[in-house]
N, CA, C and O atoms as a CHARMM CRD file, in Angstrom:
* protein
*
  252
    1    1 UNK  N     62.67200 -26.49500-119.49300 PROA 1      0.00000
    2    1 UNK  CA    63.39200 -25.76200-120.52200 PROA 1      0.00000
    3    1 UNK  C     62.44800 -25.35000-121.64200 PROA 1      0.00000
    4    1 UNK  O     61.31600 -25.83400-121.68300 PROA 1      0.00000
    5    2 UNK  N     62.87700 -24.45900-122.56900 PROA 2      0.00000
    6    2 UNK  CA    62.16400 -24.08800-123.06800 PROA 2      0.00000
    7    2 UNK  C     61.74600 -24.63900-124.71400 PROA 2      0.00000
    8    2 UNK  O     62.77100 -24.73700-125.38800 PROA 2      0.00000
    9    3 UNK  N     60.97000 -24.86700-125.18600 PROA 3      0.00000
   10    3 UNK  CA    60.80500 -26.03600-126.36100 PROA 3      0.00000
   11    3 UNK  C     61.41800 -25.38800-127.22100 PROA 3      0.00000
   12    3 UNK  O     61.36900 -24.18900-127.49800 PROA 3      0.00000
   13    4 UNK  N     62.39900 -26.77200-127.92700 PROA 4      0.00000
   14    4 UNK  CA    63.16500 -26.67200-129.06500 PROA 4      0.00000
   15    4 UNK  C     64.43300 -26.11200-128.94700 PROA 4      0.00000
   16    4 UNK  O     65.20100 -26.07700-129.90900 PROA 4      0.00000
   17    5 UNK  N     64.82100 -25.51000-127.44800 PROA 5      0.00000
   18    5 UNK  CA    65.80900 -24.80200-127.99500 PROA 5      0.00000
   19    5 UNK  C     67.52500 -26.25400-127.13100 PROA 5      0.00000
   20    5 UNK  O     68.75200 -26.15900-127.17400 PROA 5      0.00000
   21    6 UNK  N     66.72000 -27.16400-126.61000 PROA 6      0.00000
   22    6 UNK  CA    67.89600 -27.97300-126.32100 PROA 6      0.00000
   23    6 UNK  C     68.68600 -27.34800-125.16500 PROA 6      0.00000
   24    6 UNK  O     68.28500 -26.56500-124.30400 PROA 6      0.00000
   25    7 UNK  N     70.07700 -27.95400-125.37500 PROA 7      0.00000
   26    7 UNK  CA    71.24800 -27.24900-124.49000 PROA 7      0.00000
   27    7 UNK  C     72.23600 -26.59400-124.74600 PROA 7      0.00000
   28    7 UNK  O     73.43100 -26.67200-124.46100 PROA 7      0.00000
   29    8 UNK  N     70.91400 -25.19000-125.96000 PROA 8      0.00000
   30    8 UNK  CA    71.90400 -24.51900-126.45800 PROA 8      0.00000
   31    8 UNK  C     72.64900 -23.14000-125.41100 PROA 8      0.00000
   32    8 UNK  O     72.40800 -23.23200-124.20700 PROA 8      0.00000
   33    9 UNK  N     73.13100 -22.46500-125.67000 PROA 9      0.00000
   34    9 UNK  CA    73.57700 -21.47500-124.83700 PROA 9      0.00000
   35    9 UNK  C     72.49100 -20.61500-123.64800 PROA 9      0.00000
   36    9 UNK  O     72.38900 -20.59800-122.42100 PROA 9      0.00000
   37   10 UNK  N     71.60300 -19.77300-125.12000 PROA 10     0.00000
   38   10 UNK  CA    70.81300 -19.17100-124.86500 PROA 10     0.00000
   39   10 UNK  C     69.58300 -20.34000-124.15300 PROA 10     0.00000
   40   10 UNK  O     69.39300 -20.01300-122.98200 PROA 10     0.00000
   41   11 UNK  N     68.86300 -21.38200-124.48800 PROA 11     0.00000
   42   11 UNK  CA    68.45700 -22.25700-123.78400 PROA 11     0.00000
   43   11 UNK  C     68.69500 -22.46400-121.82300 PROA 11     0.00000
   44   11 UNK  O     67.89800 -22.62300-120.89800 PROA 11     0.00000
   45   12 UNK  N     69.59700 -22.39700-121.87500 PROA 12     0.00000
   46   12 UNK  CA    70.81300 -22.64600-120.30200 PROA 12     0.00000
   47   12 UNK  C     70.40300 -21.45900-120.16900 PROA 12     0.00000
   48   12 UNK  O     69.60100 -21.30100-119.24900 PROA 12     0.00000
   49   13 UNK  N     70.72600 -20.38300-120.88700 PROA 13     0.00000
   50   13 UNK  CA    70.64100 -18.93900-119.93400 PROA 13     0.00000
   51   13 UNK  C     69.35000 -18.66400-119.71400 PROA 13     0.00000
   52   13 UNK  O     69.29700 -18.01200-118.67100 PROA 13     0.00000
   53   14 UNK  N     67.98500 -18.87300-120.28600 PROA 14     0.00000
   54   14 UNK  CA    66.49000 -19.02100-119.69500 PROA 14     0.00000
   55   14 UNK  C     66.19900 -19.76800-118.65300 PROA 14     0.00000
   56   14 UNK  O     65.39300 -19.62900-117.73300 PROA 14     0.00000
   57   15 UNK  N     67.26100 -20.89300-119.02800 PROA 15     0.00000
   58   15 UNK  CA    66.80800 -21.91200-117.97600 PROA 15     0.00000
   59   15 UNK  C     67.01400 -22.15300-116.43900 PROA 15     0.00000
   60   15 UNK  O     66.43900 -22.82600-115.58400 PROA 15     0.00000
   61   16 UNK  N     68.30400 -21.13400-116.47400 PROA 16     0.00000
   62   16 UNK  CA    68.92400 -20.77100-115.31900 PROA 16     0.00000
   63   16 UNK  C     68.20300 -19.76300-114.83900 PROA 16     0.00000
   64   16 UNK  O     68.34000 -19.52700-113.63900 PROA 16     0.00000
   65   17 UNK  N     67.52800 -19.15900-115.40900 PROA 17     0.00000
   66   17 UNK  CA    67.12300 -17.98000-114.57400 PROA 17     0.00000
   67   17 UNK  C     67.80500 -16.60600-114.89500 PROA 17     0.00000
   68   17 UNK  O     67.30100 -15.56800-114.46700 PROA 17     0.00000
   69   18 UNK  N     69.31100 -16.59100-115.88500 PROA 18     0.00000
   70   18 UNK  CA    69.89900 -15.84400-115.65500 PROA 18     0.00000
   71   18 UNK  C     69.56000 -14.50200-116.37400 PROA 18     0.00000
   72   18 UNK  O     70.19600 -13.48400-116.10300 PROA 18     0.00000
   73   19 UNK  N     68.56500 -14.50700-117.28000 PROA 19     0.00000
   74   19 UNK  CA    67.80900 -13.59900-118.05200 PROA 19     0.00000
   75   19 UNK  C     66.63200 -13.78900-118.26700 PROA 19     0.00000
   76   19 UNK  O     66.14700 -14.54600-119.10900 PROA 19     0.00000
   77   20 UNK  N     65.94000 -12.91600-117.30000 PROA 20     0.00000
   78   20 UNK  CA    64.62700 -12.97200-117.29900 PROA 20     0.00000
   79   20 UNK  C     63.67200 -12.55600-118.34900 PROA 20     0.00000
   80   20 UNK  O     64.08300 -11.54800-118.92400 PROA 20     0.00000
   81   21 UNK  N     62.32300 -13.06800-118.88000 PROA 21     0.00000
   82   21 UNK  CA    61.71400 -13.28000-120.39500 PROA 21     0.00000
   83   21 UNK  C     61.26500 -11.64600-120.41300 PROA 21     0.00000
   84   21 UNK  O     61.34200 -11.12400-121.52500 PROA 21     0.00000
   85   22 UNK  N     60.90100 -10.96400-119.53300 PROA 22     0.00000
   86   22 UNK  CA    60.84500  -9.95900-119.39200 PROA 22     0.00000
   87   22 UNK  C     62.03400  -8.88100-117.92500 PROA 22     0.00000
   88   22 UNK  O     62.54200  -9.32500-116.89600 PROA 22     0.00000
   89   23 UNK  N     62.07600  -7.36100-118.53600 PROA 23     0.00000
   90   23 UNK  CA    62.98700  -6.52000-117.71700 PROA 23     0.00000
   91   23 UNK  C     62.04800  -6.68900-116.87300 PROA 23     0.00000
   92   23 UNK  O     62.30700  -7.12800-115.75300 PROA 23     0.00000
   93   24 UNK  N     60.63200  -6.33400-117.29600 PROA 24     0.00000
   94   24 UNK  CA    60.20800  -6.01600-115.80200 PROA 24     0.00000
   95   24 UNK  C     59.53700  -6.74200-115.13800 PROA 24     0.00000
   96   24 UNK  O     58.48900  -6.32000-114.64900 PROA 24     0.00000
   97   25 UNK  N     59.94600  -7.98000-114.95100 PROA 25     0.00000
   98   25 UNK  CA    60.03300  -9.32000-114.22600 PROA 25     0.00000
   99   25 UNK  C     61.04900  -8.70300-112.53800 PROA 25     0.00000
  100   25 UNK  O     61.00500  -8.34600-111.36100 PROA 25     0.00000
  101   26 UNK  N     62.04500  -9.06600-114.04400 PROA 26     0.00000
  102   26 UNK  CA    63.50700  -8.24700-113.20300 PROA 26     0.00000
  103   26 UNK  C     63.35800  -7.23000-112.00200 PROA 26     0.00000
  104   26 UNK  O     63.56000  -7.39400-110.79900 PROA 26     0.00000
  105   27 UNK  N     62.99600  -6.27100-112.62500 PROA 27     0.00000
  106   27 UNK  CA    62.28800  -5.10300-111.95900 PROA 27     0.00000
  107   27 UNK  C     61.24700  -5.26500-110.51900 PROA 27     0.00000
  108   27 UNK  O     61.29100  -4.72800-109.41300 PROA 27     0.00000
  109   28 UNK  N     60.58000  -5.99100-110.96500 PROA 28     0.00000
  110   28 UNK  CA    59.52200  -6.33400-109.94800 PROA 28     0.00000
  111   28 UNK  C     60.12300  -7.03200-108.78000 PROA 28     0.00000
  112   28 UNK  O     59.72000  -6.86800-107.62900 PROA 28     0.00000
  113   29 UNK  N     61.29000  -7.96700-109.18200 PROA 29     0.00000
  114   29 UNK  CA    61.63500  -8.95200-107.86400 PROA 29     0.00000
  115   29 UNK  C     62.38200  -8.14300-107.13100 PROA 29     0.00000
  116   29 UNK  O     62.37400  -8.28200-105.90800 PROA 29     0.00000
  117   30 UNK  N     63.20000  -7.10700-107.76800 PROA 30     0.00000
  118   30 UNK  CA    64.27300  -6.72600-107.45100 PROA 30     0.00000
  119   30 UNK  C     63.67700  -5.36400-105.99700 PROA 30     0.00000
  120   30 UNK  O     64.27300  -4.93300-105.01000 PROA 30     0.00000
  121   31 UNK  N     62.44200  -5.12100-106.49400 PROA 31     0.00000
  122   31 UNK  CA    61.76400  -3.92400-105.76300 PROA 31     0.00000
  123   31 UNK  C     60.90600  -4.89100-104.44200 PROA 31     0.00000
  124   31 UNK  O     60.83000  -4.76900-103.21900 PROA 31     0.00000
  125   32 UNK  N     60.51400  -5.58100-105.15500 PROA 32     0.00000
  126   32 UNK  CA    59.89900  -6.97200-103.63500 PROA 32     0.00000
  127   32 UNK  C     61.14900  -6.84700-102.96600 PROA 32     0.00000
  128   32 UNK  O     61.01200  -6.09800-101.99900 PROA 32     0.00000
  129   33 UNK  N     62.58800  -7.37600-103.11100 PROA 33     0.00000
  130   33 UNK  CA    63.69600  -7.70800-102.47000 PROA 33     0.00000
  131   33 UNK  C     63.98100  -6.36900-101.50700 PROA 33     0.00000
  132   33 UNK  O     64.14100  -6.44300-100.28800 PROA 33     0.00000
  133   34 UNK  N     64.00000  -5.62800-101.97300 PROA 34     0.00000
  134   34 UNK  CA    64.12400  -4.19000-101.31400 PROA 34     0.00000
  135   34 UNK  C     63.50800  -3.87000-100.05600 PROA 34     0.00000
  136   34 UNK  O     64.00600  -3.40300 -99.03200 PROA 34     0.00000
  137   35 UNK  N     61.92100  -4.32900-100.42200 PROA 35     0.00000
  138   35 UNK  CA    61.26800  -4.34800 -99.37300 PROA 35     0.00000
  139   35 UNK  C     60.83300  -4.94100 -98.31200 PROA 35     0.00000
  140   35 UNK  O     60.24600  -4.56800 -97.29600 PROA 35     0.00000
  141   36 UNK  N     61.50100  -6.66200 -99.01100 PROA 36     0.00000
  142   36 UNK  CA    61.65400  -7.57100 -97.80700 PROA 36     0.00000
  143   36 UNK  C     62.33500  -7.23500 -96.86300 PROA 36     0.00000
  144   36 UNK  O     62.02800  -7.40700 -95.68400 PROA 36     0.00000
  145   37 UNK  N     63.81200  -6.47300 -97.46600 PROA 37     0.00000
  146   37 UNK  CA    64.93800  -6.09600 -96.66100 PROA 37     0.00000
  147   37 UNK  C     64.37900  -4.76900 -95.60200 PROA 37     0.00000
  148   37 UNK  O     64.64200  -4.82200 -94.40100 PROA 37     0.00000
  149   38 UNK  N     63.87600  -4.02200 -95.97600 PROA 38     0.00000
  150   38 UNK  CA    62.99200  -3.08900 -95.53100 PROA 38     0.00000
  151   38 UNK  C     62.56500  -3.32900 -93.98600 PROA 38     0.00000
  152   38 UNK  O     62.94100  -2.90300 -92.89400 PROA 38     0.00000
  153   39 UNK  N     61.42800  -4.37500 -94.53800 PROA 39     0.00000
  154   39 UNK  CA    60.69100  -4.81200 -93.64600 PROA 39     0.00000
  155   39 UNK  C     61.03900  -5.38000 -92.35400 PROA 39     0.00000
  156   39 UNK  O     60.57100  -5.20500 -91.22900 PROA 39     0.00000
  157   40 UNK  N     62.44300  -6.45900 -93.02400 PROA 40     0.00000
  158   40 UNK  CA    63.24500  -7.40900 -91.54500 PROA 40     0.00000
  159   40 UNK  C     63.93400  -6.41400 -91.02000 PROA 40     0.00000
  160   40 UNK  O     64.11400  -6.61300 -89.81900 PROA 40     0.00000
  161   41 UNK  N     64.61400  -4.96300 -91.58300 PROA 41     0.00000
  162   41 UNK  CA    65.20500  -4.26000 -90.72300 PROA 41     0.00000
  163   41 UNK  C     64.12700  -3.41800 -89.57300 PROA 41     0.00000
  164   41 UNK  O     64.54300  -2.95900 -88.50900 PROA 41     0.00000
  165   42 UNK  N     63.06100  -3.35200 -89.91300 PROA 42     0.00000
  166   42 UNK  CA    61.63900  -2.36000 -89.01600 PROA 42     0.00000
  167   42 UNK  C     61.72200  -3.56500 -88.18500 PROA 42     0.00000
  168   42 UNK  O     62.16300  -3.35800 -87.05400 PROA 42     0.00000
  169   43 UNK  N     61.35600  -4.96000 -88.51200 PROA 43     0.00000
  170   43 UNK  CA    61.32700  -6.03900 -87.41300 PROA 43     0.00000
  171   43 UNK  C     62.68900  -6.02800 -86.35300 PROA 43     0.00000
  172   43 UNK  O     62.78400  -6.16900 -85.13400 PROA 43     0.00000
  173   44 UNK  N     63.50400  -5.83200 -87.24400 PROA 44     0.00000
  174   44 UNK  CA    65.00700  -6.20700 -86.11300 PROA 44     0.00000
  175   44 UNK  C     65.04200  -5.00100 -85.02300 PROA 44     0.00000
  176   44 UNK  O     65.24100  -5.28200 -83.84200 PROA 44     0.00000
  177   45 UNK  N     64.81600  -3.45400 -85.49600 PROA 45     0.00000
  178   45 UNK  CA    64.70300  -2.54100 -84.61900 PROA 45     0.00000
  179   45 UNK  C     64.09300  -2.73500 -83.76900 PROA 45     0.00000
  180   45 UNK  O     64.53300  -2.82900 -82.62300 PROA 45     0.00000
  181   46 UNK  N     62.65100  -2.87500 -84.16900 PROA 46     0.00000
  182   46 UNK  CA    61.39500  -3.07100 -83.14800 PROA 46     0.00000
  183   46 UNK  C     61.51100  -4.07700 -81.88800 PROA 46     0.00000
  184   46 UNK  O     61.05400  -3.90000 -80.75900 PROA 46     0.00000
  185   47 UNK  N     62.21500  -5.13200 -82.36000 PROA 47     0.00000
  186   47 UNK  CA    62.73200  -6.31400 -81.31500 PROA 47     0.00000
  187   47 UNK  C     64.01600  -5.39800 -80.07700 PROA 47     0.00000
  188   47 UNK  O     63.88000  -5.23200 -78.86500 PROA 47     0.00000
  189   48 UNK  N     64.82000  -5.09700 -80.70100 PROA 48     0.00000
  190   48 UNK  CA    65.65900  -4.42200 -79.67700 PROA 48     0.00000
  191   48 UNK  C     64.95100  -3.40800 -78.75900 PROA 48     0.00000
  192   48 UNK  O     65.28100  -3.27900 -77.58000 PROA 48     0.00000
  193   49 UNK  N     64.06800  -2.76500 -79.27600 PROA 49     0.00000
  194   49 UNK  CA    63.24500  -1.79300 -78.13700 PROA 49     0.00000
  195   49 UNK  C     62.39100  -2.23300 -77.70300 PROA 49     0.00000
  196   49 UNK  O     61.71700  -1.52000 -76.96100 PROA 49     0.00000
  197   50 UNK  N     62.06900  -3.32300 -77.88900 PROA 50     0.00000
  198   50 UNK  CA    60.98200  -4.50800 -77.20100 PROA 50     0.00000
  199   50 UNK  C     62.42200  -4.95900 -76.08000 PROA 50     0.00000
  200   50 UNK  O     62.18800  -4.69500 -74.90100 PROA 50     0.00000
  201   51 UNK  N     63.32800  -5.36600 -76.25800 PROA 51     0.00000
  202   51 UNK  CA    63.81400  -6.22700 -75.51400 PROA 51     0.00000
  203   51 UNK  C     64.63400  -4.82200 -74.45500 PROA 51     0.00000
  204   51 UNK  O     64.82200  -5.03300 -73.25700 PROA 51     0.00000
  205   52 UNK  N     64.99600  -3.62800 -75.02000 PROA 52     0.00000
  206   52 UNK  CA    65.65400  -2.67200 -73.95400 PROA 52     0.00000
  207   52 UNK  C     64.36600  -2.53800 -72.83300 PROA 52     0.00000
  208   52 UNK  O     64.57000  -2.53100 -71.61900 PROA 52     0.00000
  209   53 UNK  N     63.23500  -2.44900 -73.34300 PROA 53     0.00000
  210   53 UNK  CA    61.89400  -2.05600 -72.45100 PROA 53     0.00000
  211   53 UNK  C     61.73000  -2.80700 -71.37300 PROA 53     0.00000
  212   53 UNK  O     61.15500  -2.53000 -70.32100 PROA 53     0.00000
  213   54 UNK  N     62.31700  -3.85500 -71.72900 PROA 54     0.00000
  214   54 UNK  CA    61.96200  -5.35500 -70.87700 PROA 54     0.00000
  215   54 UNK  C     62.93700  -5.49800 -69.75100 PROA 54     0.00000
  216   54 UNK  O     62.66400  -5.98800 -68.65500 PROA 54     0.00000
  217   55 UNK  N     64.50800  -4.85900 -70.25300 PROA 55     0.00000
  218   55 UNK  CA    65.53400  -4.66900 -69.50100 PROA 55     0.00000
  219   55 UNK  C     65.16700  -3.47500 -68.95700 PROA 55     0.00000
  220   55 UNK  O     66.34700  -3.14800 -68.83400 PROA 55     0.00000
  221   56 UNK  N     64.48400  -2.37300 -68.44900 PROA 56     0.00000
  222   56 UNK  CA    64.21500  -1.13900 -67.88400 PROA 56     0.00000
  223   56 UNK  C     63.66000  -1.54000 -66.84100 PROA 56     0.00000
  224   56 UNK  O     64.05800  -1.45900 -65.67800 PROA 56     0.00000
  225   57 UNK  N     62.02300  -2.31200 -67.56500 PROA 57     0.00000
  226   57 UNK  CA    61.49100  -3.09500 -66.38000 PROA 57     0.00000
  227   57 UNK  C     61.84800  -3.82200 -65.05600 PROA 57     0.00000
  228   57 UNK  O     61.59300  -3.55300 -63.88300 PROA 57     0.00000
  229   58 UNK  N     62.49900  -4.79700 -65.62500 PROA 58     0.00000
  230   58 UNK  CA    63.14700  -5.78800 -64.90700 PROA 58     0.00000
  231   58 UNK  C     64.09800  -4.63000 -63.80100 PROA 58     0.00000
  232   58 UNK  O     64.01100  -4.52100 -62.57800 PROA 58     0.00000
  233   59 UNK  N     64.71600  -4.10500 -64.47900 PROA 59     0.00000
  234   59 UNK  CA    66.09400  -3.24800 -63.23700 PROA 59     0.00000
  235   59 UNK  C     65.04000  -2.09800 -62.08500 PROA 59     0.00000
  236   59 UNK  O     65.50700  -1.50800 -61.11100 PROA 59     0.00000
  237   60 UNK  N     63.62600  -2.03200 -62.53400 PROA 60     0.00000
  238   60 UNK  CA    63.21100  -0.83600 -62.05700 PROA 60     0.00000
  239   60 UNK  C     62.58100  -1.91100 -60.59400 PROA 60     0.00000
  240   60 UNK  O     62.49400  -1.45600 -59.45300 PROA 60     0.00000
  241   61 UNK  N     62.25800  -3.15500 -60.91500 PROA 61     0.00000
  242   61 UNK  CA    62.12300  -4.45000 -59.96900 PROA 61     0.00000
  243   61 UNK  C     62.52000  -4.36500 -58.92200 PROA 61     0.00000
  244   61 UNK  O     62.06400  -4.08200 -57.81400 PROA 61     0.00000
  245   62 UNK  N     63.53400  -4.66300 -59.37800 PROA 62     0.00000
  246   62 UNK  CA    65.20000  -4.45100 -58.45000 PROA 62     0.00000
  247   62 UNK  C     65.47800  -3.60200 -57.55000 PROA 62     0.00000
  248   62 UNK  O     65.91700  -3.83300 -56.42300 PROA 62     0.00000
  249   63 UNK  N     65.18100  -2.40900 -58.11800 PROA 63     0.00000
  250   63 UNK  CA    65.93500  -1.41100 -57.52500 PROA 63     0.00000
  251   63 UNK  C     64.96200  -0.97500 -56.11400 PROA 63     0.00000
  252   63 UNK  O     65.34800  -0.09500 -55.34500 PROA 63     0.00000
């Protein structure tokens, strides 16, 4: 917590996280988050056409 200020309101609300000391703290995580999300959706695609490729294969085996 942050010195001196106890368990005052504003204290709790630093301490929580719930207002960050700077916006563009804020800003910054919020644009990382974006791009995490970004990123796992390019991974999740990429896996399904990895795994249809694999099912093409396999049936062309077969046939």
């Amino acid at each position: 917590m942050y010195v001196g200020q106890g368990f005052t309101a504003i204290g709790l609300i630093h301490y929580n996280g719930l207002y960050s000391a700077t916006r563009k703290a804020k800003g910054k995580r919020q644009k990382a988050k974006g791009k995490r999300q970004k990123a796992k959706g390019k991974r999740q695609k990429a896996k399904g056409k990895r795994q249809k490729a694999k099912g093409k294969r396999q049936k062309a085996k077969v046939d």
